[in-house]
C-alpha positions as a printed NumPy array, in Angstrom:
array([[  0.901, -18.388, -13.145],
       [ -0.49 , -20.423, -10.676],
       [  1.487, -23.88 , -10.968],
       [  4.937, -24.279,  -8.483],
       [  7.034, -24.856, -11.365],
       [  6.313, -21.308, -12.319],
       [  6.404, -19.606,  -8.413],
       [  9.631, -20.92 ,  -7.968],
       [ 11.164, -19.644, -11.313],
       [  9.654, -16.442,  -9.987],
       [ 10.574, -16.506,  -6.425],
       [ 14.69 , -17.408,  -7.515],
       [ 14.505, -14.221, -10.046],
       [ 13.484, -11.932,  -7.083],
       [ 16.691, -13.533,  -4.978],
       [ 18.756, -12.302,  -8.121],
       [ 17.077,  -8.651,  -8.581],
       [ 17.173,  -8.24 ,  -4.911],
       [ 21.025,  -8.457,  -4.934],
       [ 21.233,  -5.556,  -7.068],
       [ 19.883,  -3.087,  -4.711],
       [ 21.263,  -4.715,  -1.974],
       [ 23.856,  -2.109,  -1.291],
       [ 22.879,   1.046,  -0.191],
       [ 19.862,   0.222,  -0.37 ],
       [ 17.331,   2.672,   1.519],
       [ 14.259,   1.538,   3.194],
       [ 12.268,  -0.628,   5.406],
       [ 13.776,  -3.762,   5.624],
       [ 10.807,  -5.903,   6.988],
       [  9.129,  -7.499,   4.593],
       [  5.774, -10.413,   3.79 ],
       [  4.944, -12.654,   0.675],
       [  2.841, -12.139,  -1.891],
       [  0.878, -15.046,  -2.918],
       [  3.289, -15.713,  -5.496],
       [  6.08 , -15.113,  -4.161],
       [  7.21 , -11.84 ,  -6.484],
       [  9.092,  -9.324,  -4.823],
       [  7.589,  -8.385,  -1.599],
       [  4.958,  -6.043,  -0.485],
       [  5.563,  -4.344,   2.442],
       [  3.152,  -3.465,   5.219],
       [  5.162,  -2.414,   8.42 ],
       [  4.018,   1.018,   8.192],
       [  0.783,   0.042,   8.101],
       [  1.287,  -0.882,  12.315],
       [  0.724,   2.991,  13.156],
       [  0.763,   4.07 ,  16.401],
       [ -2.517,   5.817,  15.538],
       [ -4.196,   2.261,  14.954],
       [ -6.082,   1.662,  18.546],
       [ -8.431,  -0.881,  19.571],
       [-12.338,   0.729,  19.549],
       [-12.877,  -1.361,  22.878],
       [-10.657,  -0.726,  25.903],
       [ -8.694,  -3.208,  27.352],
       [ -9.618,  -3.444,  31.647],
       [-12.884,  -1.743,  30.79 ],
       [-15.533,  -4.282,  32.161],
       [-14.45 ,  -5.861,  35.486],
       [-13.132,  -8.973,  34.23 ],
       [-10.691,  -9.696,  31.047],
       [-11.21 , -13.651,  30.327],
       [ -9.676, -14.097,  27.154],
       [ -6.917, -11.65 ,  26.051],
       [ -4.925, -13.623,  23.316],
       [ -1.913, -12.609,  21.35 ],
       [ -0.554, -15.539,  20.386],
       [  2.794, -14.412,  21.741],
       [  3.487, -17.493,  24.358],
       [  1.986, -20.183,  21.372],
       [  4.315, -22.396,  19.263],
       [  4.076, -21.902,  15.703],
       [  1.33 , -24.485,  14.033],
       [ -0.424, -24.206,  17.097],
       [ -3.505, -22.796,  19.12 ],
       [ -3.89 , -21.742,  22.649],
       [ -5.125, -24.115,  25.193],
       [ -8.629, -24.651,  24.552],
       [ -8.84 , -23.643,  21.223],
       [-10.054, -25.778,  18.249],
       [-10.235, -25.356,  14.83 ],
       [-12.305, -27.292,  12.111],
       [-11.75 , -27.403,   8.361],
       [-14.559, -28.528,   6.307],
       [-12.669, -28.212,   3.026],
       [ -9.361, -30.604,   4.154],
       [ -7.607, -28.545,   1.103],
       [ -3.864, -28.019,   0.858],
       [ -1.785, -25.973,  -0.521],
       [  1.311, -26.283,  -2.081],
       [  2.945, -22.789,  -1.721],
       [  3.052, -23.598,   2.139],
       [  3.481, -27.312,   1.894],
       [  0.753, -28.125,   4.535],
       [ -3.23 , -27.939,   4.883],
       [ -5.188, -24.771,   4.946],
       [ -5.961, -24.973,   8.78 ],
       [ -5.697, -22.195,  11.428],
       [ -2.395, -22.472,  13.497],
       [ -0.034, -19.762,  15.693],
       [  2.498, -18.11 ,  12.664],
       [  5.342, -15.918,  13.155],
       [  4.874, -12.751,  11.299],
       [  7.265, -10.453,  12.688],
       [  6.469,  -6.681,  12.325],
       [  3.5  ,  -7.424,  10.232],
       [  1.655,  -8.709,  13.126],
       [ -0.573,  -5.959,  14.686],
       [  1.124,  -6.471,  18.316],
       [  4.409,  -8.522,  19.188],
       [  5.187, -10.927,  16.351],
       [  2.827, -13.753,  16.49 ],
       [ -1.068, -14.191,  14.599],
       [ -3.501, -16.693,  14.152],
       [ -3.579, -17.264,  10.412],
       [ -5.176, -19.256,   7.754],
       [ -4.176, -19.698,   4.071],
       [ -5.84 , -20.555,   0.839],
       [ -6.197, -23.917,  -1.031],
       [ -4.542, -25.264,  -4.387],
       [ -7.436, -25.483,  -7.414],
       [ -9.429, -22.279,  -6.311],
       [-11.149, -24.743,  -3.406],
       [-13.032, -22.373,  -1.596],
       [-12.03 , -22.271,   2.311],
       [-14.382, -23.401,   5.029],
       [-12.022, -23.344,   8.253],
       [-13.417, -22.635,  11.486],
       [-11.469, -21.182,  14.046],
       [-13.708, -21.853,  17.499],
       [-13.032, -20.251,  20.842],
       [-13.378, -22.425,  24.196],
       [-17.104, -22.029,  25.707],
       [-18.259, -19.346,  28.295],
       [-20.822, -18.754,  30.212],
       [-20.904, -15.301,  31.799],
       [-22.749, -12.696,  33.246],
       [-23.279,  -8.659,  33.315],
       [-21.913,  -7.026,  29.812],
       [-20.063,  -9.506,  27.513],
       [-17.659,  -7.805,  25.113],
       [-15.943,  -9.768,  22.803],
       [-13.292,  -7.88 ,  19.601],
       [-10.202,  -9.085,  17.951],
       [ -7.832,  -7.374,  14.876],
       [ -7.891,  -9.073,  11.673],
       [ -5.993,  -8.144,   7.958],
       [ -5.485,  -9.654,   4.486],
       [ -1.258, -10.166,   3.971],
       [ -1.197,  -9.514,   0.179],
       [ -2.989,  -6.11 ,  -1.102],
       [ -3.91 ,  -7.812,  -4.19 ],
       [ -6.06 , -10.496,  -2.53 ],
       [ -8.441,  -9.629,   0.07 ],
       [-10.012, -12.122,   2.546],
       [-13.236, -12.795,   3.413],
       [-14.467, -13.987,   7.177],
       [-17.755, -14.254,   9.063],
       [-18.166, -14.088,  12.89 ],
       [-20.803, -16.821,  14.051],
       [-22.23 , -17.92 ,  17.605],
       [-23.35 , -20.861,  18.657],
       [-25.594, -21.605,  22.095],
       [-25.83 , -25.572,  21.194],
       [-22.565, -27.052,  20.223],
       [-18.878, -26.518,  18.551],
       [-19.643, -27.962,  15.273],
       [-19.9  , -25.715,  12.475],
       [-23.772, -26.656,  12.033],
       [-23.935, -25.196,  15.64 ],
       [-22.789, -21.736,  14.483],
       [-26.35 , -20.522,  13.488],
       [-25.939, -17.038,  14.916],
       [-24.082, -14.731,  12.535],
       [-22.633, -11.609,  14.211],
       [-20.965, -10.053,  11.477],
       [-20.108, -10.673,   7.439],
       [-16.623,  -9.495,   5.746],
       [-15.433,  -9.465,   2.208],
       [-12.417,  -7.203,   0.604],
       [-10.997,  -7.305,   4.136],
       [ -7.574,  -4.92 ,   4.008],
       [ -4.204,  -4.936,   4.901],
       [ -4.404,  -2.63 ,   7.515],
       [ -5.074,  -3.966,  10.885],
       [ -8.802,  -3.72 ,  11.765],
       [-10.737,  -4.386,  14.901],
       [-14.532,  -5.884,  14.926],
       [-16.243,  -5.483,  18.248],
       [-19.233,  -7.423,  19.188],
       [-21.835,  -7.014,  21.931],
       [-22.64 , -10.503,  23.503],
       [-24.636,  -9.176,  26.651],
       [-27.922, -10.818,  25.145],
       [-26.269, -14.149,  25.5  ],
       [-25.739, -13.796,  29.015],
       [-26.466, -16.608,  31.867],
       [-25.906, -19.3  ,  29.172],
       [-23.025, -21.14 ,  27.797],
       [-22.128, -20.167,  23.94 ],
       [-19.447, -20.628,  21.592],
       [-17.504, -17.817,  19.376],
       [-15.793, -18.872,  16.103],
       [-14.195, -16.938,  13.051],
       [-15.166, -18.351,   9.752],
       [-12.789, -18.34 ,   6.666],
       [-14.186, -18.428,   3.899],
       [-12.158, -17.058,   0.918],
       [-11.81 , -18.496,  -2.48 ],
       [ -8.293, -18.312,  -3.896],
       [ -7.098, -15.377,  -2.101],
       [ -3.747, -16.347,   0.297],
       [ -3.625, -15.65 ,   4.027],
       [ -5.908, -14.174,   6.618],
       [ -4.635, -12.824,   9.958],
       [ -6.175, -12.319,  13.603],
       [ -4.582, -11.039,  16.533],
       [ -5.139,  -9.688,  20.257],
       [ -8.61 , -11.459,  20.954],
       [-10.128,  -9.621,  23.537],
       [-13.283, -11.347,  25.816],
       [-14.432,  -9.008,  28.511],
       [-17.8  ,  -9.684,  31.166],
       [-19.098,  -7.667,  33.843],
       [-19.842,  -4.11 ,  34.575],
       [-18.495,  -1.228,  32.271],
       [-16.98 ,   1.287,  34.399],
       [-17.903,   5.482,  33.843],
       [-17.614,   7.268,  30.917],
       [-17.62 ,  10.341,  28.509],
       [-17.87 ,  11.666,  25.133],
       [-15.282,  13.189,  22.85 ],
       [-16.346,  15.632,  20.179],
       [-14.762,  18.239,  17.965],
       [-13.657,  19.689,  14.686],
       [-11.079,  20.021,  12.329],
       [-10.386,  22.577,  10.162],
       [ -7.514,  23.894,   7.849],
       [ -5.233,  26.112,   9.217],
       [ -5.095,  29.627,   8.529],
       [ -8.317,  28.976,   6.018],
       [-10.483,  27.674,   8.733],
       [-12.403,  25.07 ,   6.078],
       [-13.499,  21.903,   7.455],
       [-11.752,  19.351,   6.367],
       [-13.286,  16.455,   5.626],
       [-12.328,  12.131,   5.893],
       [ -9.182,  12.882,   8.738],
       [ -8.819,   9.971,  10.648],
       [ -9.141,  10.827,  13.938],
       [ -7.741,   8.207,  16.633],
       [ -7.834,   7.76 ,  20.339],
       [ -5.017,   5.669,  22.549],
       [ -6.884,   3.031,  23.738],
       [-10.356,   3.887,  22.004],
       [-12.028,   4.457,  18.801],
       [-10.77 ,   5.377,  15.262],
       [-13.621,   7.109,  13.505],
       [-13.35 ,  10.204,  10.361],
       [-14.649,  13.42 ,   9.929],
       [-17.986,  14.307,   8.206],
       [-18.09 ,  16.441,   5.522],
       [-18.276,  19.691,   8.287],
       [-14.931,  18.297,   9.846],
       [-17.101,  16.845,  12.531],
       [-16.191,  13.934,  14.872],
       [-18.089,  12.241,  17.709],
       [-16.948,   9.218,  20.335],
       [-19.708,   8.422,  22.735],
       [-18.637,   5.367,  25.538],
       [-15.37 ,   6.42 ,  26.064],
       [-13.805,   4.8  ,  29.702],
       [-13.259,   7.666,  31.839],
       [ -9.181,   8.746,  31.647],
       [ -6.334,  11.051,  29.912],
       [ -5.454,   9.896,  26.124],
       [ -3.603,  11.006,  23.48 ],
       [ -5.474,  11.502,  20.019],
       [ -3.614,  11.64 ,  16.169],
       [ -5.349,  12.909,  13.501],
       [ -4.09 ,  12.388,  10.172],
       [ -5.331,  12.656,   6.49 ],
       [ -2.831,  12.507,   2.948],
       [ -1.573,  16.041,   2.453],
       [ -1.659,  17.42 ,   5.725],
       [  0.552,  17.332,   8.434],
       [ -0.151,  15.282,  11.26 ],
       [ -1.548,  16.633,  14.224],
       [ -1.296,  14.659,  17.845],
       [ -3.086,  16.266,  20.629],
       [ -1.7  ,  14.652,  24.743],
       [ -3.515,  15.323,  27.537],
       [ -7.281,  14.92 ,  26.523],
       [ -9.447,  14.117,  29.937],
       [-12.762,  12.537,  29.715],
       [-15.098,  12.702,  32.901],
       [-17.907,  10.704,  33.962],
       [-21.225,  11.563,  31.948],
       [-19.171,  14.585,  30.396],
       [-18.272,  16.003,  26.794],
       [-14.912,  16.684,  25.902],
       [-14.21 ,  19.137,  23.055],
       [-11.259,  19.193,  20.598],
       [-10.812,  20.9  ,  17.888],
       [ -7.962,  20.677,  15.83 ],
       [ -6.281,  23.105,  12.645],
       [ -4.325,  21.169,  10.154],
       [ -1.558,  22.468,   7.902],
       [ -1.626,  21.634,   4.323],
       [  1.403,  20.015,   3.063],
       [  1.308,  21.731,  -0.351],
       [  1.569,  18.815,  -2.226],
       [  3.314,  18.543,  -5.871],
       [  4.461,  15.961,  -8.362],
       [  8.203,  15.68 ,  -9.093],
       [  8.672,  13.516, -11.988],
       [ 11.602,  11.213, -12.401],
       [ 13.04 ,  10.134, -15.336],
       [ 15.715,   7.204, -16.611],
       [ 18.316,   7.892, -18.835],
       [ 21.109,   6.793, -21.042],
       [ 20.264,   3.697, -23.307],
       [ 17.907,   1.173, -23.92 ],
       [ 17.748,  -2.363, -22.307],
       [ 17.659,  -5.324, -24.059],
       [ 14.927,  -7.858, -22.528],
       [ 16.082, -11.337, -23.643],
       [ 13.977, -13.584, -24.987],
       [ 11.921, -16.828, -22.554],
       [ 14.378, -15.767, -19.762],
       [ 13.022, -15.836, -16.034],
       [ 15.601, -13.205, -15.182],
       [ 14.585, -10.522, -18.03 ],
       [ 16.101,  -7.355, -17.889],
       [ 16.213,  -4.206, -15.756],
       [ 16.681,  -0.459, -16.145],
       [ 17.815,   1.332, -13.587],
       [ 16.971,   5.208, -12.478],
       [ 18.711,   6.926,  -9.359],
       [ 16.852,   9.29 ,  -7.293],
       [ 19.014,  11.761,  -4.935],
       [ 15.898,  13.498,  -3.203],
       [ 15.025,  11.983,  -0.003],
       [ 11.542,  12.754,   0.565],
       [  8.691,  10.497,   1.446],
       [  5.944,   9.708,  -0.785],
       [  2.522,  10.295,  -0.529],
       [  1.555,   8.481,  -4.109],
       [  3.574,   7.353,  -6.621],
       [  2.443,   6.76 , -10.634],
       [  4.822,   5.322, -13.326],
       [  5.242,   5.922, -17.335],
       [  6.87 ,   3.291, -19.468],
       [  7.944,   3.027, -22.98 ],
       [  8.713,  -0.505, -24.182],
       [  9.665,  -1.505, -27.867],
       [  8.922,  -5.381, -28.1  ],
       [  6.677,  -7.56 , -30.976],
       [  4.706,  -9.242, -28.947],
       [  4.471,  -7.476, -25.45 ],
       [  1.64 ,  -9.705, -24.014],
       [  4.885, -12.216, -23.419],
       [  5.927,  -9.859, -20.606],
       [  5.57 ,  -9.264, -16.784],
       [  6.536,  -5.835, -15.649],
       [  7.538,  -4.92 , -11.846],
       [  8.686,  -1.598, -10.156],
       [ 11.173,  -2.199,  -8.118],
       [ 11.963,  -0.26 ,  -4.717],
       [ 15.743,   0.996,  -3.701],
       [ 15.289,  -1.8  ,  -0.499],
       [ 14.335,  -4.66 ,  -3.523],
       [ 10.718,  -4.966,  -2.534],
       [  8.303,  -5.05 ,  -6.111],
       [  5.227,  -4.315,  -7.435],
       [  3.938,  -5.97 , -10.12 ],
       [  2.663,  -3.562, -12.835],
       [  1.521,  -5.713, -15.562],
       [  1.017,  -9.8  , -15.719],
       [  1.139, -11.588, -18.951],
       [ -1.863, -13.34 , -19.619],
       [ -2.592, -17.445, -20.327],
       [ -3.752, -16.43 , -24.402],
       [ -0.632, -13.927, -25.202],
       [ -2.786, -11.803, -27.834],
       [ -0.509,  -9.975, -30.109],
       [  0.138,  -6.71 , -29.958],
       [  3.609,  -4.476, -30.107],
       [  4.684,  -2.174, -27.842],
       [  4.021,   0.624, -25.068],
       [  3.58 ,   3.872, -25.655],
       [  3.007,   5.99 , -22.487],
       [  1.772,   3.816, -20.891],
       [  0.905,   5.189, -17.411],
       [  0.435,   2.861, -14.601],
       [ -1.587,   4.686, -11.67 ],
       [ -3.409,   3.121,  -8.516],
       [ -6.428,   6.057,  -9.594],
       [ -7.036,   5.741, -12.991],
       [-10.48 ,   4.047, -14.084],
       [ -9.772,   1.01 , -16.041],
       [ -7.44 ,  -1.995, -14.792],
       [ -4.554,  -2.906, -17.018],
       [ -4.866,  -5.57 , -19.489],
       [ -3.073,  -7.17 , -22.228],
       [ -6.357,  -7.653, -25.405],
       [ -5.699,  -7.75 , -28.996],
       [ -6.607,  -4.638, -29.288],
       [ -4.931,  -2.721, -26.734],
       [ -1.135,  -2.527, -27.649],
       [  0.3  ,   0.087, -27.693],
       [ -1.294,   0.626, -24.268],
       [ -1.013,   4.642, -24.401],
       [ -3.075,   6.139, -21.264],
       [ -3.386,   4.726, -17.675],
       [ -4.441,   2.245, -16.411],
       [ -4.576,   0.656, -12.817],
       [ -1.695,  -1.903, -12.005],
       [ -2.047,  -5.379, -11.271],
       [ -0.766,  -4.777,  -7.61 ],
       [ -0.937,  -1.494,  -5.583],
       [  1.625,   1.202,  -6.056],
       [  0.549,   2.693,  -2.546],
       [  2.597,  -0.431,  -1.505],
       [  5.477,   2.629,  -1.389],
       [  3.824,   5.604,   0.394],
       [  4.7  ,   6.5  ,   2.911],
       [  8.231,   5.372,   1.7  ],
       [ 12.013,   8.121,   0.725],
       [ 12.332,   8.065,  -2.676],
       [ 16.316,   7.852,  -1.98 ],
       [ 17.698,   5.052,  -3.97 ],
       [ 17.563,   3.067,  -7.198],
       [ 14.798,   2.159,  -8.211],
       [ 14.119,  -0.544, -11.475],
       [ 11.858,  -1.051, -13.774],
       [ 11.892,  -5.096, -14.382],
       [ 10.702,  -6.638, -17.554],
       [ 10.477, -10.392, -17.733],
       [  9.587, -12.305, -21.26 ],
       [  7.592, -15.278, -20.501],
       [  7.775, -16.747, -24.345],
       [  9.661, -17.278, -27.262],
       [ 10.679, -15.944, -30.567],
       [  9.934, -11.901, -29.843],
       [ 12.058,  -9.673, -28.526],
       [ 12.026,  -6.277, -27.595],
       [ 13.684,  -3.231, -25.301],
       [ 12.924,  -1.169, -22.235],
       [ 13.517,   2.238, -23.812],
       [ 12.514,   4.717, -20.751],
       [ 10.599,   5.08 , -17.594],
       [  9.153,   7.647, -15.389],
       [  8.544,   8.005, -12.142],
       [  5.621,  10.481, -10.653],
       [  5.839,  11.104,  -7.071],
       [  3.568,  13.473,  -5.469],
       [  5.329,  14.458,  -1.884],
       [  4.931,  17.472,   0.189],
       [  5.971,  20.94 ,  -1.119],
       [  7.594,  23.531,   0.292],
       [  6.75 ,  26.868,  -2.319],
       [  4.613,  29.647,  -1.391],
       [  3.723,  28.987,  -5.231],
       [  2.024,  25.51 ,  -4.471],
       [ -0.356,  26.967,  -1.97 ],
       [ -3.61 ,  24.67 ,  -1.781],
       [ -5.969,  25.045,  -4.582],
       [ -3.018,  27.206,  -7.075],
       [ -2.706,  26.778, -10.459],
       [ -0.08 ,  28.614, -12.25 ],
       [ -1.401,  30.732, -14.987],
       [  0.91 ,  30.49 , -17.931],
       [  3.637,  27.66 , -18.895],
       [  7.244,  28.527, -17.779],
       [ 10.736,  26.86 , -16.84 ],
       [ 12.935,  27.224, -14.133],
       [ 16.372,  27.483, -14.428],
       [ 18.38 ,  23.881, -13.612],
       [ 19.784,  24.005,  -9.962],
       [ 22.583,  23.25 ,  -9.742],
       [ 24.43 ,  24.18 , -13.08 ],
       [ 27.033,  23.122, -13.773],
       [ 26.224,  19.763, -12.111],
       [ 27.929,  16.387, -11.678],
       [ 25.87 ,  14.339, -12.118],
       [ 22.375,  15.546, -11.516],
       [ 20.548,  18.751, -12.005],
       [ 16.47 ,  19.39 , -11.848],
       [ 14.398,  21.665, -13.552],
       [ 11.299,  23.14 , -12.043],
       [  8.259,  23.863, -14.544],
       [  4.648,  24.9  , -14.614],
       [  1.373,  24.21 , -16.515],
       [ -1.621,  25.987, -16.347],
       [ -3.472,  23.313, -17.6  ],
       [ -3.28 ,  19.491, -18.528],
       [ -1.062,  18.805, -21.582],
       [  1.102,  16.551, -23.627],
       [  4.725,  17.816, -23.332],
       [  8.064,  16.639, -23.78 ],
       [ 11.667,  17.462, -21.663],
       [ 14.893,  16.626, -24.038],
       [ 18.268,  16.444, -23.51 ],
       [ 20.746,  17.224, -26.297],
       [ 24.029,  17.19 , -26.559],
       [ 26.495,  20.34 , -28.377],
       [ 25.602,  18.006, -31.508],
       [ 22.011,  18.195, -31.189],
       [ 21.677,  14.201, -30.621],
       [ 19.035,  13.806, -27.971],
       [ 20.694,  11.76 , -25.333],
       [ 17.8  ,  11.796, -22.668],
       [ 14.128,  12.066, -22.428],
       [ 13.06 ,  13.4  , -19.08 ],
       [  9.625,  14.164, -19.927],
       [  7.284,  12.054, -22.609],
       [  3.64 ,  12.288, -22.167],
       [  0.387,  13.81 , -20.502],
       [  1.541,  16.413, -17.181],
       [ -0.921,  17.393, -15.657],
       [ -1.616,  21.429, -13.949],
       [  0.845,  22.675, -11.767],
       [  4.384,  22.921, -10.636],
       [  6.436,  19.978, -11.406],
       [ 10.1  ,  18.907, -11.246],
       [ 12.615,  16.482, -13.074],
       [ 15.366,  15.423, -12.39 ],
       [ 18.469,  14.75 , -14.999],
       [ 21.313,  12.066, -13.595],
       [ 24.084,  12.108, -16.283],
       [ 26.052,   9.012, -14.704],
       [ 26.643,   7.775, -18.328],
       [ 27.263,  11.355, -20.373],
       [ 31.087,  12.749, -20.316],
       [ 31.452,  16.284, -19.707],
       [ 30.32 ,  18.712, -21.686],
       [ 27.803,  21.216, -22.814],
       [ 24.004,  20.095, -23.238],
       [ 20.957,  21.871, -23.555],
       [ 17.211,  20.764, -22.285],
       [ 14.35 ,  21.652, -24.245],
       [ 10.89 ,  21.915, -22.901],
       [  7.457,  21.608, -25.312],
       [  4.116,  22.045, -24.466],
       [  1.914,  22.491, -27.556],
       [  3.456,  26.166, -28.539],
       [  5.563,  26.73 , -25.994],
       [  9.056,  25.933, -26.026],
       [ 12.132,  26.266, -23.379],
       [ 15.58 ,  25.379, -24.29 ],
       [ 18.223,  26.447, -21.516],
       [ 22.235,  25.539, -21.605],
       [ 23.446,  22.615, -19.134],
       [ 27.244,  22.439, -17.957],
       [ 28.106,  18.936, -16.714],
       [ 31.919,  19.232, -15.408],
       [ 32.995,  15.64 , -14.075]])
């Protein structure tokens, strides 16, 4: 999928899909590229407050480069500044070489709106662009950090740091300071100690040196020589609250300092802190997080802070589509959608996704999730061979499971999970509130096929004394659907005491199943789904529940 023809056949089908969400659409609205221009994956939330530079700004007594691109004209570098590239490759997707230049990112800059990028080349040419600061010659403590990220989750950069004491050439840069591969999308810094070059002149530069991955991004350089002024230490521990366990891997972060995590005895240490008052945020998936103000470090002193964190009492609500199958038409770019509403509004800490698809020969397809605010993640890619193969079958796309998915000859129909071919984390963090799609685009001719369901698994934070941390109900049982009667949704709470195949039907007061809410492997615990009858007329229905002997059936009133 790598020729332009292709990307922009792509890139018009995401204009078209996009317009169906437009209204009402729920979400963050600020958006980057993907290398190939599919949908959108979107990384303003990953600009936390809690993200702070290790190295403090003002801490040595004299800041002589503190760059943030903000006052340089796009396709430009600051005054001074020079940048080599050794490979001369271009690239078509941005019409221009692959050389590093000023670009307006917006909210997916780490400060203001403004980086220092570089991009990949056309034919897999690896990159060799050298991005060279002007020369210094300083004395006292030299301190030298800057924030870099990859742009698309799916293709992470790679970058070395080099010195050079002779020249600006990149033959000069003989001194390597630091080494980076699978650098990610979150915004991190890389602090350097130059005081052993001291009393000499010497050159800095940022190597790029990807192959065939899309856009690297620095921001707020930082240069700093002289004398550090007094400082302190930070220490503490974290611990549940009301258990009092450590908990272990919180990130713990300091305004205008370090971001470290806690050991596996909820330990934390930050030694060379400038003397002051800060504000720390710790924070960790399925807690709540915690932000202590007022933290004072002294000169040569040891400031302790421990912290309790509540558990969020996570739980998986599963979402399922409804009414009939789509039709995906055959060798057309725009393919075919099927849409599921979700009413809840609450934010998501992972998200997995079942589909069922009925096509004879489903190599041919490309399969994308598609967010309430139009941004996409691509689940599945057809391949250059198209081995044959019919059908999925449960197939369970989740950012966890151990094998990446893959169209093969002998794979179809797919049933299990299987990593996507781009992130689903892409939505944490993100309300469930909207409609979401599940997108299915045929790529070939002569087979045909349907998107028959789809399920979406969101694990968000509970509120039950049930779902208290570490619980796991002890028999099967269904809750009664809230509301009922309904118009024109209703969930039904249920619980497994241990990992199953089960099944949630709908029938109507003629026993036809008109909805499937439930198809698959559910793991222990408490669960919800949700029924959305948009497309049913009034009436009485009943939803069954099976999990291997067990079996629910309970009366549903949907008055419109």
């Amino acid at each position: 999928m790598r020729n332009l023809a292709k990307l922009f056949v792509l890139a018009m089908c995401l204009t078209l899909v996009g317009a169906l969400w437009a209204n009402g659409a729920k979400g963050p609205q600020v958006s980057l590229d993907t290398k190939y221009g599919v949908g959108s994956i979107n990384l303003s939330e990953q600009r936390s407050a809690m993200e702070m530079p290790r190295h403090v700004r003002g801490t040595l007594d004299e800041v002589i480069i503190s760059e943030d691109f903000e006052a340089v004209a796009d396709g430009a570098l600051p005054v001074g500044w020079t940048q080599v590239s050794v490979d001369n490759g271009f690239c078509a997707q941005f019409n221009r070489n692959s050389t590093w230049q000023a670009f307006n990112y917006g909210a997916n800059a780490h400060g203001g709106a403004k980086v220092a990028m570089c991009h990949y080349n056309d034919a897999a040419l690896p990159n060799n662009d050298w991005l060279i600061l002007p020369q210094q010659n300083l004395g006292g403590q030299i301190m030298f950090s800057f924030w870099a990220a990859s742009q698309d989750p799916n293709y992470l950069e790679s970058f070395a740091v080099k010195l050079s004491t002779t020249g600006n050439q990149p033959a000069n840069f003989t001194v390597t300071l630091g080494t980076y591969t699978n650098v990610p999308t979150t915004w991190q810094q890389y602090t350097y100690d130059l005081s052993q070059y001291a009393g000499a002149p010497f050159y800095v530069a940022i190597h790029y040196n990807s192959i065939d991955e899309f856009v690297l991004k620095i921001d707020d350089v930082l240069l700093e020589a002289g004398e550090a002024g007094p400082q302190g230490s930070i220490v503490g521990t974290v611990t549940e609250f009301g258990a009092g366990t450590p908990i272990q891997n919180v990130t713990v972060a300091i305004q205008g300092g370090a971001t470290t995590t806690t050991d596996a005895s909820g330990q934390y240490t930050f030694v060379d802190v400038p003397v002051g008052t800060y504000t720390m945020n710790f924070t960790k998936m399925g807690y709540e997080p915690e932000t202590v103000t007022g933290v004072d470090v002294t000169e040569d002193g040891t400031t302790v802070v421990d912290v309790e964190m509540i558990f969020l009492n996570l739980v998986v609500t599963d979402y399922a589509s409804t009414g009939g199958v789509v039709n995906i038409p055959d060798q057309n770019p725009a393919g075919a959608v099927k849409t599921l509403v979700i009413n809840d509004d609450v934010l998501i800490e992972d998200v997995d996704v079942t589909v069922n698809i009925t096509h004879t020969w489903v190599s041919d397809l490309d399969l994308y999730l598609v967010a309430p605010w139009a941004d996409s993640v691509q689940l599945a890619e057809d391949p250059t061979d198209f081995p044959p193969g019919a059908n999925m079958t449960n197939t369970r796309f989740d950012d966890e499971a151990a094998n990446p998915f893959a169209y093969n000859s002998s794979g179809a129909p797919y049933t299990g999970s299987f990593r996507p071919f781009q992130q689903l984390s892409a939505f944490d963090g993100f309300t469930t509130m909207g409609t979401w799609g599940l997108r299915a685009v045929d790529n070939e001719q002569a087979d045909v096929g349907t998107i028959n369901n789809f399920t979406i698994h969101v694990t968000h934070a509970g509120t039950s004394a049930d779902d208290a941390p570490g619980s796991v109900p002890s028999e099967f049982s269904v809750g009664a659907a809230y509301p009922n009667p309904f118009n024109p949704s209703t969930q039904i709470s249920f619980s497994v005491p241990n990992t199953t195949n089960a099944t949630m039907k709908i029938f109507n007061s003629l026993g036809q199943e008109v909805a499937t809410l439930i198809d698959g492997q559910v793991v222990a615990g408490m669960h919800t789904v949700y029924f959305t009858a948009y497309n049913l007329p009034s009436g009485l229905y009943f939803a069954q529940f099976r999990a291997g002997s067990f079996t629910s059936t309970q009366k549903l009133v949907l008055m419109k």
